[in-house]
C-alpha angles and dihedrals in degrees: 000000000000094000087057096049087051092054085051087046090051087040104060096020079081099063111092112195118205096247093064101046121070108235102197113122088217081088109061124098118266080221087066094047103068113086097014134119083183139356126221105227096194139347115197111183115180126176128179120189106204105188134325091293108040132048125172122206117195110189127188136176152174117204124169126191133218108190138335096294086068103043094099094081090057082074119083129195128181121181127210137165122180100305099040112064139170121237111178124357114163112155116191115199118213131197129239093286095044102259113141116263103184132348105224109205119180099275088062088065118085113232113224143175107263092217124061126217085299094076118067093188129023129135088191117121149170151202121219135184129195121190123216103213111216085194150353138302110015143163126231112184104197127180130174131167127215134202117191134165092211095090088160084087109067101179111241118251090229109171116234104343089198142066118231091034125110121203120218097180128003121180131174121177127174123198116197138176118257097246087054112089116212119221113184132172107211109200130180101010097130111103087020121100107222131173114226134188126178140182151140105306097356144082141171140158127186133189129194142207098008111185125226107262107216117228117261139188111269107353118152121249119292101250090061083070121031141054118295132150131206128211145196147157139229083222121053147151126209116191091328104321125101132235140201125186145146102180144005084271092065092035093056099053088046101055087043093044092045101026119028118016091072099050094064104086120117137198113264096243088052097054083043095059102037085051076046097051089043098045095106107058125050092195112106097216096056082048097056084044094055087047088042089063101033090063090049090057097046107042139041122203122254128155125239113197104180115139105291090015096081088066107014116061133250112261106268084225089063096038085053093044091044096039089218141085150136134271090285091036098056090031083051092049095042091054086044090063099030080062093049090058090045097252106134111218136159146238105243122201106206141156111244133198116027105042106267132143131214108262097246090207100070120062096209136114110288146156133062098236144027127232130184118248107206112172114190117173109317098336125102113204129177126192138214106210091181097070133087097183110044118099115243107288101013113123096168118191104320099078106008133118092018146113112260127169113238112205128206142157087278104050145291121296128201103224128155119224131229123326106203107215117229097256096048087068097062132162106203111189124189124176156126134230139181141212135202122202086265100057093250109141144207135196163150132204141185124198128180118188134199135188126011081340089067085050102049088048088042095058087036107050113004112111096008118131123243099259087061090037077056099055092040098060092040084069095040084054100036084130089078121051132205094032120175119191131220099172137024124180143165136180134178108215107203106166085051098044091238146123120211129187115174116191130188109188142148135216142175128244099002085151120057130232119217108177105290100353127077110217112206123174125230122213091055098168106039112031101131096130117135129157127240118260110268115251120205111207088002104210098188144059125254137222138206104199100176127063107191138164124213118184114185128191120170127161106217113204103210123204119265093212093080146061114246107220100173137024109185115253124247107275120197128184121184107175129147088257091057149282134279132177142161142198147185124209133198111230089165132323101303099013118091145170121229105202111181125177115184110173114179128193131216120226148125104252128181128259094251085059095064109088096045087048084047091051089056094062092039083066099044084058093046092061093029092072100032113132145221121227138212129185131221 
């Protein structure tokens, strides 16, 4: 008895109400203030699992704020549907000594819907507050409680989730039941001092005197760094029904079991004309490609988001009936179909966006999308149902090179998707300009693009009008002013796996005259190149998330009216971070030919690394912008 008085104690000892904390900002550590927009006095997170089917999240904070880069953490929004409520949510704001400004109860929160026009059904919602500071610093103390039945989703103890922002105090505890098992995934302690205490049925950390860490360019997220910490339980709900589960094998059978094997049924007409479509190949390749594109054709994304339809499925009967779903919905239909013409495929949980993969540590719902799994011989592919536009088997960057969960009858699987190779995501651009004595010039260019290349040019110019395609390529091409087009197409190149955009324009004084000389840079169609911004004493890591190849070759056509003085010289760069070169080559007197190479190489890369991976583009941008010169 006494064991289980001293873990109520430890429980609730964590909880600091506002009363009892001074507020002025007179009283933080000058050490917390460099660096910091805003310092979080203290964080106390607190969850209970009370049994398999309730959970209850008390959340408090201090936050006080320096100046208006910092005011976003003065606005507070808490999300709930019909099995997450809020119980209690009240926020005070204090000035800079402390003295109280405005007392914020729950009728001061608006109440919204929490999906925009791109969702057709959600009963998800959410309040939100947003404070409108009169000076600097102040204070704002918030608290809410939640109660929720989905105890399948522990939140995450994730330290700091923002730059410019210092942490006096941070605490997390989870009480749990003794037939629930606790599984955690503890990531980037090491270098931290946190206090730990652990015990049955009970856990807590606690960290102290964080300092602000200051943005800087290309650093990785900030989970990949500090301290977080994953949960999960042997014993779960999700939206009423019950789960039981070990290890991503047992979760896996019993999301496809519960949530999955009985939405795959299709009407009869529509097993009938996709057996009808497939009737002439035997391959099973060509077979998921002909359902792959069927599927394009017939249905358009669009997310539900009602009670259990934000994780199981819509039924592939309604999908086929609606001709719309989201990204369960149109990867359960695909694998509906791919089964009527005898291709096995599989439901995938995966994070998508920023490049993230599922902790395989922990067995718990996770992810943000759903992909399809189809193995057929020795190939793995892996298909985006969401998406109109990608070619059969093209993922792009949105999914690739992670860790997903692939569920089937027999269990779930841990298995990464497709790592493009830096080659594979190629920029190829041909092309020929012209210029007259006066700089004017004169050109036409062709560029095909694989890969994630091909992605990133596919969201970003495919079905857009002339007049955007216009602006677009104005700001492909910012390095020439003045342009005028003549053509503009794009073409997205699916049975090649390619993406082509051909462009004829004109522009003046593109070369520039300096007295006598006309200055005319080289490197007219690719020249992107910038630098990063120089950091003095880096702190962080750095990352470089994309690997990409552009190969260049233009013939530039020079006036004969002028001398030529200078030709730039070969240039060649082989560092670990990749390689760049450029050429040019003499076809006749006034006829050469620009050859440019630029690889770069994805990686994590210590601080210490950055400014000789910053001298590296300095120099691409060097040579990037070199010139050649004529003479009158």
């Amino acid at each position: 008895m006494k064991k289980i008085i001293t873990l109520i104690f430890l429980f609730f000892n964590f909880l600091i109400y506002a009363q009892d904390f001074d507020f002025s900002s007179l009283s933080i550590p000058e050490n917390l203030k460099e660096d910091a927009n805003s310092v979080a006095r203290f964080e106390n997170f607190a969850i209970e699992i009370k049994s398999q089917r309730e959970m209850i999240i008390n959340y408090q904070t201090a936050i006080t704020i320096f100046n208006d880069l910092g005011d976003k953490h003065s606005n507070l929004t808490i999300y709930y549907d019909k099995k997450r409520t809020i119980n209690e949510v009240k926020a005070t704001v204090y000035d800079s000594k402390g003295v109280i400004v405005k007392k914020i109860k729950k009728s001061d929160f608006k109440d919204y819907s929490a999906f925009d026009g791109i969702s057709l059904f959600n009963d998800n919602r959410l309040i939100h507050y947003e404070h409108t500071p009169i000076s600097y610093p102040y204070t704002i103390y918030y608290e809410y409680e939640i109660n929720t039945s989905n105890t399948a989703f522990i939140p995450d103890w994730i330290l700091n989730d923002s730059y410019s922002q210092s942490v006096k105090s941070a605490k997390f505890s989870i009480k749990y039941p003794p037939n629930i098992s606790l599984f955690k995934s503890e990531e980037n302690f090491k270098g931290f001092e946190i206090n730990k205490t652990e015990k049955l049925g009970f856990l807590s950390y606690e960290i102290k005197d964080l300092p602000a860490l200051k943005r800087e360019p290309y650093t990785p997220a900030l989970f990949d760094f500090l301290p977080t910490v994953k949960f999960g339980i042997s014993k779960f709900n999700l939206e009423g029904v019950d789960g039981d589960a070990l290890n991503w094998k047992e979760f896996g059978k019993w999301y496809y079991d519960n949530l999955i094997q009985n939405t795959l049924e299709l009407p009869e007409v529509t097993k009938l004309k996709i057996k009808s479509m497939t009737a002439n190949t035997s391959d099973p390749f060509e077979k998921a490609k002909i359902v792959y594109e069927y599927v394009q054709s017939k249905v358009r994304y669009i997310s539900v988001q009602v009670g259990i339809g934000g994780f199981k499925p819509m039924f592939a009967s309604d999908v086929d009936r609606l001709g719309y779903g989201d990204c369960k919905a149109l990867t359960n239909y695909t694998a509906a179909l791919l089964k009527e013409v005898g291709v096995a495929s599989y439901h995938t949980l995966i994070f998508g966006g920023e490049k993230r993969s599922l902790n395989k540590s922990i067995a718990s719902p996770q992810g943000n999308h759903m992909i399809l799994y189809v193995p057929i011989a020795n190939q793995e592919i892996w298909l985006e149902c969401t998406s109109q536009k990608d070619p059969f088997a093209e993922i792009g960057s949105f999914t690739d090179d992670r860790d997903a969960l692939v569920l089937s009858p027999d269990g779930g699987v841990i298995r990464h998707t497709k790592v493009y190779k830096t080659e594979e995501n190629l920029q190829t651009t041909k092309g020929s300009y012209t210029i007259d004595s006066e700089g004017n010039i004169t050109a036409d260019v062709y560029i095909e693009s694989t890969g994630t290349q091909y992605d990133d040019n596919l969201l970003g110019n495919e079905g857009k009008n002339q007049k955007e395609l216009d602006i677009i390529f104005k700001k492909y091409l910012s390095n020439i002013n003045n342009i005028k087009f003549s053509k503009i197409e794009v073409f997205n190149n699916k049975e090649a796996f390619k993406f082509e955009e051909k462009l004829a324009f004109t522009a003046t004084n593109y070369g520039v005259i300096n007295g006598t000389q006309l200055l005319i840079p080289m490197n007219a169609f690719n020249n992107g190149s910038e630098a990063p911004a120089r950091i003095r004493d880096r702190k962080l890591p750095f990352e470089i998330s994309m690997n990409f190849l552009d190969i260049d070759e233009v013939k530039i056509a020079l006036p004969t009216q002028l001398k030529i003085e200078y030709i730039p010289e070969k240039v060649e760069l082989n560092t670990k971070f990749g390689t760049y070169s450029i050429e040019v080559i003499k076809i006749d007197d006034y006829n050469y030919l620009f050859k440019r190479t630029l690889k770069i190489i994805s990686g994590n890369y210590q601080k210490e690394e950055y400014e000789p991976y910053r001298n590296f583009r300095k120099e691409i941008a060097k040579h990037d912008n070199s010139k050649i010169i004529l003479i009158k």
